[in-house]
C-alpha positions in Angstrom: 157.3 67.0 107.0 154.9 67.1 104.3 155.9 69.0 100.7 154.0 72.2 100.0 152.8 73.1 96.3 154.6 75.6 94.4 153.5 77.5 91.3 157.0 78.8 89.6 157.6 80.5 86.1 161.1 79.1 84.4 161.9 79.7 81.3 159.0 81.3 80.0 156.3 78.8 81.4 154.2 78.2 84.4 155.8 74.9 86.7 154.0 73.6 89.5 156.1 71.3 92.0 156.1 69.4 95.5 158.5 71.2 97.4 160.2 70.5 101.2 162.5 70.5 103.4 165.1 73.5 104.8 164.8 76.4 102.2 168.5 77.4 102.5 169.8 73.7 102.1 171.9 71.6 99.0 169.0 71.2 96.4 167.7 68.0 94.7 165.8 68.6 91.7 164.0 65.1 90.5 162.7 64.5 87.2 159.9 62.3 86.8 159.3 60.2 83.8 156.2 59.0 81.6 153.5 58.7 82.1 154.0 60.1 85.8 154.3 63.2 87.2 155.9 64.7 90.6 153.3 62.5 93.0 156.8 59.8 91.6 158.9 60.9 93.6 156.7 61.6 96.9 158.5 59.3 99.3 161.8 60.6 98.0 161.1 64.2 98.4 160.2 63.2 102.4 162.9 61.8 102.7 165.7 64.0 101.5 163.7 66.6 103.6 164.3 64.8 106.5 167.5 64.2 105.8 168.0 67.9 105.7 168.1 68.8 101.4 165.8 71.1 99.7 163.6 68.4 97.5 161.9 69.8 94.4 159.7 67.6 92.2 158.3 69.4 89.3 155.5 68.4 86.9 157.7 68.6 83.7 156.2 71.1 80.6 153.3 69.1 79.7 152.4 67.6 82.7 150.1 67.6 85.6 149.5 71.6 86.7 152.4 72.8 85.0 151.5 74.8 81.1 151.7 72.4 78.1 152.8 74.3 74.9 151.6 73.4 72.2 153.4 71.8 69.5 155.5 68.9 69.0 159.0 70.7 68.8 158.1 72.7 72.1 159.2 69.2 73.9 162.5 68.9 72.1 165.2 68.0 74.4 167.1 71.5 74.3 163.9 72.8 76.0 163.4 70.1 78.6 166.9 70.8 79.2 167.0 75.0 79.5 163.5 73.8 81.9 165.9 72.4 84.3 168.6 75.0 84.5 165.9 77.7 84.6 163.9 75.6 87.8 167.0 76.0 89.2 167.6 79.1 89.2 164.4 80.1 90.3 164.9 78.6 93.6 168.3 80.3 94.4 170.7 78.0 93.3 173.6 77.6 90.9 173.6 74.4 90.6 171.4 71.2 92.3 171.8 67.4 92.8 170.0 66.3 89.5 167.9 62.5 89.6 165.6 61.2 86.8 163.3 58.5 86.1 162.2 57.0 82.5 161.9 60.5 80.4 163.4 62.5 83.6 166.5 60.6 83.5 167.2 61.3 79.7 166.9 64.9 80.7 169.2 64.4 83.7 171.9 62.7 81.5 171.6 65.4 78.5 171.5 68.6 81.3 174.9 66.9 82.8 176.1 67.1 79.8 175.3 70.8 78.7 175.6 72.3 82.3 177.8 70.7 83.9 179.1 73.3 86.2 175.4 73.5 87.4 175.0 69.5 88.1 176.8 68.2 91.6 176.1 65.0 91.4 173.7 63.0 88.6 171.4 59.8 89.6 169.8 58.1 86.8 167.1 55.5 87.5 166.5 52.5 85.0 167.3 54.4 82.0 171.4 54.9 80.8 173.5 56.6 78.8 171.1 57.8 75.6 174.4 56.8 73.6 174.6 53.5 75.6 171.1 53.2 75.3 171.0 53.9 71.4 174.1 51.7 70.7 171.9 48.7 72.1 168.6 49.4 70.3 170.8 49.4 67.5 172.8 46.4 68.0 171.3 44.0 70.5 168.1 41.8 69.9 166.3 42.1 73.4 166.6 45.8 73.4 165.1 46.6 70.5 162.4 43.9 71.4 162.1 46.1 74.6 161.9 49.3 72.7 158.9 48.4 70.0 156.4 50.7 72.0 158.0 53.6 70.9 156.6 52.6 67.1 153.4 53.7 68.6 154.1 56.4 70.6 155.6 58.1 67.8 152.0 57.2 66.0 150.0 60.7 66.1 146.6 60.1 66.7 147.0 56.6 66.8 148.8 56.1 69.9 146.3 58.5 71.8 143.5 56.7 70.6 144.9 53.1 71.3 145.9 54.6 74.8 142.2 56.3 75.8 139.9 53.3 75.0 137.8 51.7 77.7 138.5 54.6 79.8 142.1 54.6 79.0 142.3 51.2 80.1 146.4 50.4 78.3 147.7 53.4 80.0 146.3 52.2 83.2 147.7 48.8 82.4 151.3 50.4 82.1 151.6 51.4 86.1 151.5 47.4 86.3 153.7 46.5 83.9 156.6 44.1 85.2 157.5 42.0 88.5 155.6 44.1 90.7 152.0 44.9 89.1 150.9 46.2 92.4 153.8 48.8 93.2 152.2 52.4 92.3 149.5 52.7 94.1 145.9 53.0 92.2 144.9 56.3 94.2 148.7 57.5 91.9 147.1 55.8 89.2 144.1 57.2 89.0 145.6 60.8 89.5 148.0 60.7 86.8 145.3 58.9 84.8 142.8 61.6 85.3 145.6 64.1 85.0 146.7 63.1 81.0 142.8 62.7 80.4 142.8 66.1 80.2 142.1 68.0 76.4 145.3 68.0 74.9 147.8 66.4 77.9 148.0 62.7 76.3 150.0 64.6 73.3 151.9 66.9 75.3 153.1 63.7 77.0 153.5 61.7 73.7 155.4 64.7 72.3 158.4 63.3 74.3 158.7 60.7 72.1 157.8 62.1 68.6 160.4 65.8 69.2 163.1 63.0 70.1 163.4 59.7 68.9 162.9 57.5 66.0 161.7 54.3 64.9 162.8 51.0 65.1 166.1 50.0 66.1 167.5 54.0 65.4 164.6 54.6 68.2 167.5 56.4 70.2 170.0 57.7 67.7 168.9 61.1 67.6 169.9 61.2 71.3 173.3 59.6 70.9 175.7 62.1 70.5 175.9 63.9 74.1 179.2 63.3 74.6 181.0 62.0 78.4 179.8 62.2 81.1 181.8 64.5 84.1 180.1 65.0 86.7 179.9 62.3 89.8 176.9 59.0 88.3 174.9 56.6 89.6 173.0 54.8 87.6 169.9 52.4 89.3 168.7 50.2 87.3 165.8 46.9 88.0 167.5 43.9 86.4 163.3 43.2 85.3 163.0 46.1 83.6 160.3 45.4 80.5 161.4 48.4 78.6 165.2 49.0 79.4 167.7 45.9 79.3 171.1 44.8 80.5 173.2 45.9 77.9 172.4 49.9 78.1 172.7 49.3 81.7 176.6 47.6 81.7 178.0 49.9 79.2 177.1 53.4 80.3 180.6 53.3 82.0 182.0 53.6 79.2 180.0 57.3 78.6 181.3 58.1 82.1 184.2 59.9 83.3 182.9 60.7 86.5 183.1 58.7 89.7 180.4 56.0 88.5 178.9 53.5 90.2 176.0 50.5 88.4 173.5 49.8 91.2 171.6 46.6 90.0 168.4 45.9 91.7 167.7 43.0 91.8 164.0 41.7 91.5 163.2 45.2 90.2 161.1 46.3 87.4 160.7 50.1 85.7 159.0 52.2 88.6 162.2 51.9 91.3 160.6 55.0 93.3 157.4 52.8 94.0 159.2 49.2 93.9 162.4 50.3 96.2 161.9 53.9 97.4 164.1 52.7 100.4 166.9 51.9 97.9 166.3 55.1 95.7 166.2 57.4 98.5 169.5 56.1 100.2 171.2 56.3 96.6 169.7 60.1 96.4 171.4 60.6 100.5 174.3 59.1 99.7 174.9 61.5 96.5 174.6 64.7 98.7 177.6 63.2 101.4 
């Protein structure tokens, strides 16, 4: 099978997204983090379509073909959030299997949270709980050693500039951070390279950051307060993981109240759809039986 392209509006905007398997079938929608977009999640999409699910990867607002608004609040998590439910929709459904990487797992968590009656089943790779998550930036050493990139992200101007010299050689140089420098592909890296080059797309990307989080070790706290967790969890996460460390990872159960499962891998950095897409792609099969 190979994924088509689809041009969708949901909620108010214009979404491009990889798209296959049986039209009628359970839906997956998977989230893709930064600085990516749905090429991600390529092997997974094949393989839930051959597995017989409906797989939709969408470049999130901001990214790749999909409209960037303009504006920092226009990537505030309420709207990331009503992006997802309205994706949804579009295609048919009431409700989807939700999965997220980096970014896209943030989303996934907080969309669980709000909507839960639309999410059947939630898997979150290398990112946990945002109150988990937050708790350790605030409390633990090594995570908010982890979590010092933010500072510049959160830098406007600064952080596009630092990020676009020598032919935007440090956000090349992030694909290849970790265990595995090798793991996503260059042709993906020059795509999604080439695809935030464009006038205006670094920010949109950036804007993640500055609509959402803070500086420091309160980097997280604005996302704290989500609340549990219902709806059935797995949460994959690379015990070499530069940016996201153990202690997030071990007490998102605790933000659970779902049927939850911790799936270290071991060996594993940040991108787990390029490092282990076998693993991911079972986890994502495995939610659906």
């Amino acid at each position: 099978m190979t994924a088509s392209q689809h041009m969708v509006q949901a909620n108010g905007i214009r979404f491009r997204a990889m798209v296959d398997g049986p039209p009628h079938a359970d839906m997956f929608i998977l989230l893709h983090g930064f600085p990516e977009g749905a090429e991600s999640w390529m092997r997974q999409v094949d393989s839930l379509a051959k597995a017989g699910s409906l797989a939709v990867a969408p470049d999130l607002r901001g990214y790749g073909l999909t409209d960037a608004p303009e504006g920092t609040e226009s990537y505030a998590i309420g709207h990331l959030v009503d992006d997802v439910a309205a994706l949804i929709k579009t295609f048919g459904r009431e409700s989807a299997h939700v999965a997220g990487h980096d970014w896209g797992a943030v989303i996934a968590w907080f969309f669980a949270a709000r909507h839960p009656e639309m999410t059947k089943t939630l898997t979150a790779l290398s990112v946990g709980h945002p109150a988990a998550v937050a708790e350790a930036a605030r409390e633990d050493q090594d995570q908010r050693e982890r979590s010092r990139y933010i500072d510049l992200f959160l830098m406007e101007g600064k952080a596009e500039e630092v990020l676009a010299v020598d032919d935007y050689r440090r956000l090349r140089s992030m694909y290849a951070i970790g265990p595995n420098p090798e793991a996503v592909p260059r042709s993906v890296v020059d795509h999604f390279t080439r695809s935030l080059a464009r006038p205006g797309r670094l920010t949109a990307a950036l804007n993640y950051y500055r609509a959402n989080m803070g500086a420091g070790g309160e980097a997280w706290a604005r996302m704290a307060n989500i609340g549990p967790i219902k709806t059935p969890t797995v949460l994959l996460w690379g015990d070499q993981d530069p940016a996201l460390g153990r202690r997030g990872a071990e007490t998102t159960s605790s933000h659970v109240e779902g049927d939850y499962r911790l799936e270290v891998l071991e060996g594993a950095g940040h991108w787990l759809q390029f490092e282990r897409p076998d693993e991911v792609s079972r986890a994502l099969a495995a939610a659906a039986t």
